[in-house]
C-alpha positions in Angstrom: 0.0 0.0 0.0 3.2 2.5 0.7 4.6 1.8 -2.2 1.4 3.0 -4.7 0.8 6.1 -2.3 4.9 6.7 -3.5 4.3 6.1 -6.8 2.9 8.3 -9.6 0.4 5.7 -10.0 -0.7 6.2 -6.6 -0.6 10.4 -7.1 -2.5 10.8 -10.2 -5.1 8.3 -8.7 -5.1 10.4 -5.2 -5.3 13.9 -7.3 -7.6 12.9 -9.9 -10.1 11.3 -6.5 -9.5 14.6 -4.4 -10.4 16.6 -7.9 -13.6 14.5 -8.6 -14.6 15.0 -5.2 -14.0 18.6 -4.8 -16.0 19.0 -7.5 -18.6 16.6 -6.9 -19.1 18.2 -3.4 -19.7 21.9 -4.7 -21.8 20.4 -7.5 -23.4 18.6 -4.4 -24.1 22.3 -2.4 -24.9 24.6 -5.1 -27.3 21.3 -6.5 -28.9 20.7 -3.0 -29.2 24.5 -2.2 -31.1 24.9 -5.8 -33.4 21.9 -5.5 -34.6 23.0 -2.0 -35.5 26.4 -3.2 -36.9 25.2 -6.4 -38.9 22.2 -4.2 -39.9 25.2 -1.6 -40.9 27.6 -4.8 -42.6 24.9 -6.2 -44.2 23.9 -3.0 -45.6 27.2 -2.2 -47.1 27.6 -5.8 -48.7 24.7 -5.6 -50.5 25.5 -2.1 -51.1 28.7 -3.0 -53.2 27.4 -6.2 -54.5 24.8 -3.8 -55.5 27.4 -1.1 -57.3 29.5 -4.5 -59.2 26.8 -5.6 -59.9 25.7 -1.9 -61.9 29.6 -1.3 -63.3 29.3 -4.2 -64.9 25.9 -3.5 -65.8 27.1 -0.4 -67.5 30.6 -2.0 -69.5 28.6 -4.4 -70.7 25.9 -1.5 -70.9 27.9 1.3 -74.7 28.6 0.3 -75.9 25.6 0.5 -75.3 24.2 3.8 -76.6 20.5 3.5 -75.1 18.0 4.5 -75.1 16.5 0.8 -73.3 19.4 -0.7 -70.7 19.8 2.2 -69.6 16.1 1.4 -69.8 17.0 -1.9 -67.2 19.9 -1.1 -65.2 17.3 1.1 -64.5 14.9 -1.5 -63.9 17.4 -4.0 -60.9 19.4 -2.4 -59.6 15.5 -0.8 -59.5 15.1 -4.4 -57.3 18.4 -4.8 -55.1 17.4 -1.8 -52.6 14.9 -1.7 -51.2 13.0 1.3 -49.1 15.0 2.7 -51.0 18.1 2.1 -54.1 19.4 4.4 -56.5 22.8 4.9 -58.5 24.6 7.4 -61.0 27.6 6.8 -60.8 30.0 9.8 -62.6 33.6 10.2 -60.8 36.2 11.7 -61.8 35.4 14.9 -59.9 32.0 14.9 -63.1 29.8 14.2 -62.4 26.7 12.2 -65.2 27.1 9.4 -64.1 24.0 7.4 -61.1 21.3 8.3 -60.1 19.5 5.4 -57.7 16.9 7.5 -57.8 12.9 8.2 -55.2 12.2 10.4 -55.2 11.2 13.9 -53.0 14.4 14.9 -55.7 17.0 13.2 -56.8 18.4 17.0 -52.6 19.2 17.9 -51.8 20.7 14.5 -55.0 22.8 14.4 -54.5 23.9 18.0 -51.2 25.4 16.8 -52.2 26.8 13.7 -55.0 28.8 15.2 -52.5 29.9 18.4 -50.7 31.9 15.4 -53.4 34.6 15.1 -50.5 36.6 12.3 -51.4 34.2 10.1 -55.6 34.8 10.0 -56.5 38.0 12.3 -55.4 40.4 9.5 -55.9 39.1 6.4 -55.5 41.0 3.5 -57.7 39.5 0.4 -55.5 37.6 -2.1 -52.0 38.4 -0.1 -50.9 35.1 0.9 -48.3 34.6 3.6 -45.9 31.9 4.2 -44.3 30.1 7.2 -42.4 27.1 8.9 -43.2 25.6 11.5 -42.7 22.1 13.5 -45.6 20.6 13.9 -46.8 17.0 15.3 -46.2 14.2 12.1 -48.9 12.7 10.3 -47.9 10.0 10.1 -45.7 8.9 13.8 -46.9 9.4 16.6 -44.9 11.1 19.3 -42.8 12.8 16.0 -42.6 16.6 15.4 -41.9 17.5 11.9 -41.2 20.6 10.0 -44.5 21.7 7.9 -44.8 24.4 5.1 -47.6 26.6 6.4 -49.6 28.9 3.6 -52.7 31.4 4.7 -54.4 32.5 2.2 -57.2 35.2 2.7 -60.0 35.5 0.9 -63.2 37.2 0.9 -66.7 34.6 1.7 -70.0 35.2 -0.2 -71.5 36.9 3.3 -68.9 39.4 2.8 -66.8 38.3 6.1 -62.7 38.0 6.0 -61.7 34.3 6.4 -58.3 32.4 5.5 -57.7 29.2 3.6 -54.2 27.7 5.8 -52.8 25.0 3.7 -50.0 22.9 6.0 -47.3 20.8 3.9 -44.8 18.3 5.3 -41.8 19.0 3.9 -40.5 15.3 3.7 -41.2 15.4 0.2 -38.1 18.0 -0.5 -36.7 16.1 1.8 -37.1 13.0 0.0 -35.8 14.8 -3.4 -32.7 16.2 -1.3 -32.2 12.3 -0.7 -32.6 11.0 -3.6 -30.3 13.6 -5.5 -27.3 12.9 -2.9 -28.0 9.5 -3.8 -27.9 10.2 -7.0 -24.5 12.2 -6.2 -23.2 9.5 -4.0 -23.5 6.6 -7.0 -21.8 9.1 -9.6 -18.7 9.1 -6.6 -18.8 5.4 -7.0 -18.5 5.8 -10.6 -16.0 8.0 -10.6 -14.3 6.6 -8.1 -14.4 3.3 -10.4 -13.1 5.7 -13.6 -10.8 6.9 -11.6 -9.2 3.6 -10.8 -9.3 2.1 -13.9 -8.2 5.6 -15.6 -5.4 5.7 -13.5 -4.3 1.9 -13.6 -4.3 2.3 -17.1 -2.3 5.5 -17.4 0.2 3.0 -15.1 0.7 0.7 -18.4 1.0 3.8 -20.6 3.0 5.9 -18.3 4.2 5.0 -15.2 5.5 1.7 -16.5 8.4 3.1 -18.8 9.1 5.1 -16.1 9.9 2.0 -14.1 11.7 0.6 -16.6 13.6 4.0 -17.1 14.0 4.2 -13.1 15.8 0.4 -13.8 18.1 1.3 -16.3 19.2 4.1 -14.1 20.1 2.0 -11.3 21.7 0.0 -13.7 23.5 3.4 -15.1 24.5 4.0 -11.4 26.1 0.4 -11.2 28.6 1.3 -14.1 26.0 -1.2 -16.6 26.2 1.5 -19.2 25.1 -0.7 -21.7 21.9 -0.6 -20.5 19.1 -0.4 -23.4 15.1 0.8 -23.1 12.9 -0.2 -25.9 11.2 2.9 -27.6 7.9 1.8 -28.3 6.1 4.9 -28.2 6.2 8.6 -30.4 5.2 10.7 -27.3 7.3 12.5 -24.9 7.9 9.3 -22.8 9.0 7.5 -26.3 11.7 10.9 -26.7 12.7 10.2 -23.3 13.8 6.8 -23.7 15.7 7.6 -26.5 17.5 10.5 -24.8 18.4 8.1 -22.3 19.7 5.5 -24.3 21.7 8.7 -25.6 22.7 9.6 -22.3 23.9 5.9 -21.7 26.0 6.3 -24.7 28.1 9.1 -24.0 28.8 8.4 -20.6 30.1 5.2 -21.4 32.0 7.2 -23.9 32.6 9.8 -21.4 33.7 6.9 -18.8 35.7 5.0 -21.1 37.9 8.4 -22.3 38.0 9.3 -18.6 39.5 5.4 -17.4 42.0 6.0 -20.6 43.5 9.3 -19.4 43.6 7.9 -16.1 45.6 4.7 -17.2 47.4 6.9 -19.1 48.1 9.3 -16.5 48.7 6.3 -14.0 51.2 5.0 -16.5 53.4 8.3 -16.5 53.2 9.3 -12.9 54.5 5.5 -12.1 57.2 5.3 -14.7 58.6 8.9 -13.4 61.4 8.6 -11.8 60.7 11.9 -10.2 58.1 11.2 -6.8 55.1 13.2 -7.4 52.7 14.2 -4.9 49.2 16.3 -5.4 48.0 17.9 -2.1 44.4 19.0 -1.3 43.7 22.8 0.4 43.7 21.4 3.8 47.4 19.6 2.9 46.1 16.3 2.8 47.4 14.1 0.4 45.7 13.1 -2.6 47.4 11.3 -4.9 51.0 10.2 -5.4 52.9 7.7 -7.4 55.3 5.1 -6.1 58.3 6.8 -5.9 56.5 9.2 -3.4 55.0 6.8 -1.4 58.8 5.3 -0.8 60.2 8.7 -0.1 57.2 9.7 2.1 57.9 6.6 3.6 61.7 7.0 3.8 61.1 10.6 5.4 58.8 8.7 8.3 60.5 9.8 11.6 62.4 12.4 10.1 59.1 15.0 10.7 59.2 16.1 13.7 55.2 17.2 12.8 53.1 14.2 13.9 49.9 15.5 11.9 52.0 15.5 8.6 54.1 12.9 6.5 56.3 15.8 5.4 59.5 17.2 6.6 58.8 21.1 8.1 61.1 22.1 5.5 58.9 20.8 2.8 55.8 21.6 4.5 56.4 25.3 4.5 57.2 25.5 1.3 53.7 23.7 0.5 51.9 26.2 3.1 53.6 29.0 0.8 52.6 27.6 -2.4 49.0 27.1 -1.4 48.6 30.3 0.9 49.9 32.7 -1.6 49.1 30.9 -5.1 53.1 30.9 -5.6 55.4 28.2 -7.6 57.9 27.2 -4.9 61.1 25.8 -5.7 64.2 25.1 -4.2 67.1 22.4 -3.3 67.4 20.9 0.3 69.6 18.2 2.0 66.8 16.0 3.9 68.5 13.1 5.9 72.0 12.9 3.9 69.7 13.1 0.8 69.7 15.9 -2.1 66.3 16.7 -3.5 65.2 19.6 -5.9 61.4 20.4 -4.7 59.2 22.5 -6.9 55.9 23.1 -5.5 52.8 24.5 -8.0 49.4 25.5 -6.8 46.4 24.0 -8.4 43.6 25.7 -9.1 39.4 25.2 -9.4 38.6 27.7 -11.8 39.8 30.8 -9.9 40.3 29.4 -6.5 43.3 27.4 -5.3 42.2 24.0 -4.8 45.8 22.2 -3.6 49.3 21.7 -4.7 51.2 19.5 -6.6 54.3 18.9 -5.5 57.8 16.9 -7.7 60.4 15.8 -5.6 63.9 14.8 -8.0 66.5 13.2 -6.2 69.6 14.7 -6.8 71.8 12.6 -4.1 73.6 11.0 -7.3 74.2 13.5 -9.2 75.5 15.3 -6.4 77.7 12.0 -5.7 79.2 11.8 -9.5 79.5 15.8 -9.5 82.0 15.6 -6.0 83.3 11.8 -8.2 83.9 14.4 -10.7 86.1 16.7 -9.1 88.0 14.0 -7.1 88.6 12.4 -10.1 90.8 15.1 -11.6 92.1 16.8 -8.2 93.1 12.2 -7.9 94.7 12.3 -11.3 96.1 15.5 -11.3 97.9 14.6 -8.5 99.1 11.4 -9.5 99.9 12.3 -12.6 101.9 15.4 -10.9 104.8 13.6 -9.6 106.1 11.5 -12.3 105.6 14.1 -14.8 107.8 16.5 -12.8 110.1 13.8 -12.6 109.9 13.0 -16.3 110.6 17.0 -16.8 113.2 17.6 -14.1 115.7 14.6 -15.3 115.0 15.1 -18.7 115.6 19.3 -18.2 119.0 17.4 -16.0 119.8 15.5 -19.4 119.3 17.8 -21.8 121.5 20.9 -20.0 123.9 18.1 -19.6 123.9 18.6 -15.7 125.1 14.9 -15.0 129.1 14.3 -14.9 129.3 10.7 -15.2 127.4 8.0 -17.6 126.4 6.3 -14.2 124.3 9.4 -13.2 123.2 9.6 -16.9 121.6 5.9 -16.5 119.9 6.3 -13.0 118.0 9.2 -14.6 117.2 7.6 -17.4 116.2 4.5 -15.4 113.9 6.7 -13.5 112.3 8.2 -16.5 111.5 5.3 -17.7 110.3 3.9 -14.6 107.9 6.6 -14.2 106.3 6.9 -17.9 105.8 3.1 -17.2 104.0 4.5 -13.8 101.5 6.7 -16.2 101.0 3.7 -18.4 99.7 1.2 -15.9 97.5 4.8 -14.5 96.5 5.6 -17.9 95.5 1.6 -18.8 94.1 1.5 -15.0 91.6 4.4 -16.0 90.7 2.9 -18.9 89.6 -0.3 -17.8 87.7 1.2 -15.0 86.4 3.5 -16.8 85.2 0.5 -18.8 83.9 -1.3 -16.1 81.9 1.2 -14.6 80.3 2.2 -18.0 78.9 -1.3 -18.4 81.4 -2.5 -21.4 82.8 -5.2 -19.4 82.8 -8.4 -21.2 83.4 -11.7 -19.2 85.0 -15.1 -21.0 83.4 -17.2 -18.0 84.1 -20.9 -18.1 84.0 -23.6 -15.4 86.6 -23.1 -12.7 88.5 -25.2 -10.3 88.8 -22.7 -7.3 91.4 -24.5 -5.5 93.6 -25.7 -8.3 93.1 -21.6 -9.0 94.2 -20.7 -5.8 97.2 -23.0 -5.9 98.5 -21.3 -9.0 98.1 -17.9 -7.5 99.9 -18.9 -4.6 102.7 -20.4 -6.7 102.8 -17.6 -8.4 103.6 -15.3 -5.9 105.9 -17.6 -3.8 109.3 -16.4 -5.0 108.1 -12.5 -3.9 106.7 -13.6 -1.0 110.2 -15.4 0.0 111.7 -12.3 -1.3 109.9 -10.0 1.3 110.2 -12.8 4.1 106.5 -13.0 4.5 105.2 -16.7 4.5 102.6 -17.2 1.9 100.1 -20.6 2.4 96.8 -21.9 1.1 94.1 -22.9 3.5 91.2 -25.6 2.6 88.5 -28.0 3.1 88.2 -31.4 1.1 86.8 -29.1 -1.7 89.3 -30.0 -4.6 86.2 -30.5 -7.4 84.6 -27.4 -6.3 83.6 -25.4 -9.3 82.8 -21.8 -10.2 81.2 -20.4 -13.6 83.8 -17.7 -14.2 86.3 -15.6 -15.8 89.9 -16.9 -14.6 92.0 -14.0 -16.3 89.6 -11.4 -14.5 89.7 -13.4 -11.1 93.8 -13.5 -11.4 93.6 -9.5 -12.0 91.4 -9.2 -9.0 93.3 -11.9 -6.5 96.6 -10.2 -8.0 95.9 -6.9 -6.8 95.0 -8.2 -3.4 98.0 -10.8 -2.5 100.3 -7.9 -3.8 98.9 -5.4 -1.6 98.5 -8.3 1.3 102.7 -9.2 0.8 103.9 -5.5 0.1 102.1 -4.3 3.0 103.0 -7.2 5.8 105.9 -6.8 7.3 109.0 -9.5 7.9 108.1 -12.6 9.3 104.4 -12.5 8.7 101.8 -14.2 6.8 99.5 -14.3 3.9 97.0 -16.8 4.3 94.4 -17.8 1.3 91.2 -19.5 2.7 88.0 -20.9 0.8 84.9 -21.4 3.0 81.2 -22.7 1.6 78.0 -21.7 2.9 74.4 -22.2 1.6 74.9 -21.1 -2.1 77.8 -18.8 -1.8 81.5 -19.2 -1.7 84.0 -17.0 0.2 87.6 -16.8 -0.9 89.3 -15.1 1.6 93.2 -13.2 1.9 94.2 -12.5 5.3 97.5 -10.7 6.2 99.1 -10.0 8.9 100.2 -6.2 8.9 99.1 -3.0 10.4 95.9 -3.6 9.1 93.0 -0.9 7.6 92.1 1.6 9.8 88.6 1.2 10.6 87.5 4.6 9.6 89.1 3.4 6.1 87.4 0.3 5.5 84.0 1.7 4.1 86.4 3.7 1.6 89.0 1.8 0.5 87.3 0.3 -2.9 86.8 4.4 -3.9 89.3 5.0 -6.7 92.3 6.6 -6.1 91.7 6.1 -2.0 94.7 5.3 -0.2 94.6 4.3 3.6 98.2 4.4 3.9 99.2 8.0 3.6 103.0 7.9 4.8 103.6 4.8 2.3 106.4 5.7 -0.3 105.0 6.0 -3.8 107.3 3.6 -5.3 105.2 0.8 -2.9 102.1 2.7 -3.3 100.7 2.2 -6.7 97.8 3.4 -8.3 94.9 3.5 -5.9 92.7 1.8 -8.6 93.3 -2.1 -8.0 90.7 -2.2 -5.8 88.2 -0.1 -7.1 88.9 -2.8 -10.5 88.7 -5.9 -8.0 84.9 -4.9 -7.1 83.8 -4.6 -10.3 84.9 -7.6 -11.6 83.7 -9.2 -8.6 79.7 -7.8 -9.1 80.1 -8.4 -12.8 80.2 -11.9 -11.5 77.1 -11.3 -9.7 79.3 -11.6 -6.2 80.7 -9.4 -3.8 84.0 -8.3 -2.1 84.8 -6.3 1.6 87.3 -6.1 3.8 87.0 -6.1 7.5 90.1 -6.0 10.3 91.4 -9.3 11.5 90.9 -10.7 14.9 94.1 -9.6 16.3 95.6 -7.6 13.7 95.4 -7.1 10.0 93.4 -7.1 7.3 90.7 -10.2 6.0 90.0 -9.5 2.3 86.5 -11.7 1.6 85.6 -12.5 -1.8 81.8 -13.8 -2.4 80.8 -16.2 -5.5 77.6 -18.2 -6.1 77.9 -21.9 -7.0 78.0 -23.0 -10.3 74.8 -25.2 -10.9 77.4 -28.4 -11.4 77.8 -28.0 -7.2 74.2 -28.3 -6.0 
């Protein structure tokens, strides 16, 4: 029942009921109102050409007094009567002359007539005068009813004033006022019915593509924008349908465009390698892309501002931005990091309605600008001794300085000695520079670590004897352990590091090799037994050019690039190399290689 009082259905039926009634029920008033008056009008008339006949009858009788003729008169104005119509004759006096009345309650109602003496002690000939009055019923007994009363006054044959008073029930309008609000009543009914069907059947032609349009909206609202309504009409309902199946259309075109330039601008914010981060007015984040959310994450703990992800630094610059519609843009240092920050207010048609903010690291680029610059301060001053040696003993040679051929051969010696210096620097460079560039290439073959390791050791026997410094190999039962690898690279790299292990251990101590195996990986190790790294030094001494010793003589120094070389050959073989300080004293060089897949 709720549901057709909140339907149109349910409306059009309550209006169209409230306007049949309204009208019915004015209809009804002015109707009712009218018949009464008519009935009354018509009443009156008709007792007032009762009440003429009745003198008359009574002039043209009232000579003859027998008995006969005064039956006669009787019957003849009974005749003129009807039911619920009756008559008296009174003189002026009050004195009933004639009673032309049958019921039982003829002595009540003539009692009351005649206690109204207006209506008889003055008549007027042929000025009739009307009245209501409640009078006993004729029919009930015990029952007053309401009675038309006429006088009439005429003039009798003697020449004495007398009145005809005709009394009327009025149950007879009554009855009509009945019988037309019956009448009204049944039209209700009908209309009531018309009404119902009328509106029931405006529900098929109507209110049911309405439903179905109310549907496909729903539908439309689930993202179902393929929703269809069948136009089966050439009305306005039928132009509706088909605007709607427009509508549908173009927002799924509409939708479709919008989830492309939202992929699309998904795709670029995520392959940026900048972090990009949109803000809202009240600096709440809306958006940002994944580099953002692993810097905003990275910066947690660095805010000293509970209530916001963002360093203070940044923070102001974004309540700038947005609080004076301002591009913001500047380079900070936040946490050892570099970042260039530009901030640019977004606006909703002429209001700001947030920020966008792009955060480029620029730690790196800081890092290979300072590489930069210690690069050539490195080889400017390595290069700087040897030349000025190259150009002092040559300057010596030429302006023929020496005295003896001796002399002569030492300098040349030296020369010669230190252009080979700036060759192995130069061809250092190079193959760094190669390295680090990705050009790199790798000859790797299946190796024998530890019949490796013995040939290094060999190797390097006759200089370790030379320096007094006892050089051994240390292993398991490992002899057909094999690694996928590059042996000339791995020589170049365990080269470097038993020559800087023997030249920097002093007489009587040891070089030990090792080779340990853990789940997947294999650790060579070189061990010495010298002075050791300092331990400030150790996270720097695979930085080109570093040197830990700083009072070493250069002739025992070399480069400074072996092992910046050594790591790169070791992570071009997808391992790993550090050095940490021994347990007494030292230093423990460990080299990290995966298995080859012939070992598992």
């Amino acid at each position: 029942m709720i549901r057709i009082w909140n339907s149109i259905v349910g409306k059009l039926w309550a209006t169209i009921l409230l306007l049949v009634s309204f009208v019915l029920f004015i209809v009804t008033l002015f109707l009712l109102e009218f018949l009464d008056n008519f009935h009354t009008k018509q009443a009156e008339e008709s007792l007032q050409r009762e009440a003429t006949t009745i003198s008359k009858i009574v002039n043209d009788y009232n000579e003859q007094t027998t008995s006969s003729m005064t039956q006669s008169m009787n019957q003849i104005v009974d005749d003129i009567l009807d039911l619920e119509t009756n008559a008296i004759v009174v003189d002026q006096q009050g004195n009933v002359l004639y009673s032309f009345h049958t019921s039982s309650s003829k002595k009540e109602i003539e009692d009351q007539l005649l206690s109204e003496g207006s209506l008889f002690n003055t008549p007027e000939s042929g000025k009739h005068k009307m009245k209501e009055m409640i009078l006993p019923s004729l029919t009930e007994q015990d029952v007053m009813e309401q009675f038309l009363i006429l006088s009439y006054p005429f003039e009798q044959a003697n020449g004495e004033q007398a009145s005809v008073l005709m009394y009327q029930s009025l149950d007879a309008v009554h009855r009509t006022t009945k019988s037309t609000t019956n009448i009204v009543f049944l039209s209700a009914f009908i209309a009531f019915i018309l009404t119902t069907f009328f509106a029931f059947f405006l529900s098929t032609r109507i209110t049911l593509p309405l439903r179905k349009m109310k549907q496909a909206a729903f539908e439309l609202s689930k993202g179902n924008f393929d929703t269809h309504l069948p136009v089966a009409q050439n009305d306005e309902i039928g132009q509706l349908a088909t605007a709607f199946n427009q509508m549908g259309r173009q927002l799924k075109y509409n939708i479709e465009l919008i989830k492309q330039e939202k992929e699309q601008l998904s795709s670029i914010l995520t392959s940026m390698t900048d972090a990009v981060v949109t803000f809202n007015q009240d600096y709440s984040i809306l958006l940002k892309n994944p580099q953002a959310e692993l810097l905003l994450k990275k910066w947690y703990g660095y805010n000293q501002k509970n209530h916001h992800p963002l360093p203070k630094e940044v923070f102001h610059m974004l309540k700038h931005a947005i609080s004076f519609a301002e591009e913001v843009e500047d380079e900070l240092e936040l946490g050892g990091q570099f970042y260039v920050i530009s901030i640019s207010p977004l606006y909703s048609e002429n209001s700001i309605r947030g920020a966008v903010a792009v955060f480029r690291d620029m730690t790196e680029q800081h890092k290979l600008d300072k590489l930069r610059s210690d690069f050539i301060a490195n080889v400017s001053h390595e290069l700087r001794t040897p030349i000025s040696m190259l150009q002092g003993y040559s300057e010596a040679i030429i302006d023929d300085v020496v005295s003896s051929e001796e002399e002569r051969m030492e300098m040349v010696q030296i020369i010669h000695d230190e252009s080979k210096r700036m060759s192995r620097l130069v061809t250092d460079l190079l193959n760094l520079a190669r390295m680090e560039s990705g050009y790199i290439q790798l000859n790797k073959n299946p190796l024998s670590i530890v019949e490796f390791l013995e040939r290094m050791v060999t190797k390097f026997s006759q200089v370790a004897k030379d320096a007094k410094v006892d050089l051994s190999l240390e292993t398991e039962e490992l002899n057909t352990l094999l690694v996928t690898a590059d042996e000339d690279r791995l020589e170049q790299v365990f080269t470097n590091l038993i020559d800087n292990a023997i030249r920097h251990t002093p007489d009587g101590g040891a070089v030990t090799l090792g080779v340990y195996r853990s789940t997947g990986i294999l650790d060579i190790t070189v061990a010495d037994t010298g002075v050791g790294i300092p331990e400030k030094d150790l996270p720097y001494i695979f930085e080109r050019f570093y040197k830990a010793d700083k009072a070493r003589t250069r002739g025992k120094g070399g480069t400074g690039l072996g092992l910046a070389i050594a790591k790169n050959i070791m992570e071009a073989h997808n391992g790993s190399i550090l050095a940490t300080r021994g347990d007494e004293k030292g230093t423990i060089f460990i080299c990290s290689l995966p298995f080859d897949a012939i070992n598992k």
